[in-house]
N, C-alpha and C positions, 0 to 999 in steps of 0.2 A: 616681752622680748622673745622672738625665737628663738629654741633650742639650733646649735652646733653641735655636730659630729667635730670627736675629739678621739683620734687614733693613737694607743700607746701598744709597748710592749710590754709583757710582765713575767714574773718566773710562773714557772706553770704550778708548784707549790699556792703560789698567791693566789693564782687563777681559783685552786679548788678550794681557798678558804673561799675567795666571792661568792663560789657555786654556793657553798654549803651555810652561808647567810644567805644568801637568795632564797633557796630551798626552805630554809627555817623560818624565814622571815614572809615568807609566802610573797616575795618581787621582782623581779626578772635581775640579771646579774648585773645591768646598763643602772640600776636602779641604787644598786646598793654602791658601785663606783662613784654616781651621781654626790649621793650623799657624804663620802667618803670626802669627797673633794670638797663638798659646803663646806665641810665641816674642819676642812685643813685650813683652808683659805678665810673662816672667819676666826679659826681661834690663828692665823697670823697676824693679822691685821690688829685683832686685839688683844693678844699678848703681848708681840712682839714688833710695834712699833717705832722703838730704836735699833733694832735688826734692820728692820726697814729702812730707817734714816741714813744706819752706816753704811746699807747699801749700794743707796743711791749716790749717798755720799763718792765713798766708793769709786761708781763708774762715771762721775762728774769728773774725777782725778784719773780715772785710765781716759778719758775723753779729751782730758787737757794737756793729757805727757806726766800727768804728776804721782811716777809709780815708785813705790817702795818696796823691794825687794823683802820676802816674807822668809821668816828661815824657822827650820823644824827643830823643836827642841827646846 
């Protein structure tokens, strides 16, 4: 599969940890973000599974009108 170009923003704090794993890690910073993201997206998928489900769940119910009003506290 080819790689996609994937543009974000980030706080410039965050920026110089990437730097400073790159740097350490001897990787370019694209590299260490790369992984970053494997690694969010496979431990979602297999941790949180029913996260998933309510999600979907979820936006099945904002899709149909069937919204429930959330309240804080």
């Amino acid at each position: 599969m080819p790689n996609k170009t994937l543009s974000t923003k980030i706080p410039e704090e965050l920026r110089q940890q990437v730097d400073e794993i790159a740097s350490i890690e001897k990787r370019a910073p694209s590299s260490v973000v790369r992984l970053a993201i494997e690694h969010y997206v496979s431990t979602y998928f297999e941790l949180h599974p029913q996260f998933k489900a309510e999600i979907l769940e979820a936006r099945e119910a904002i899709r149909e009108g069937d919204i429930e009003d959330y309240e804080f506290g």
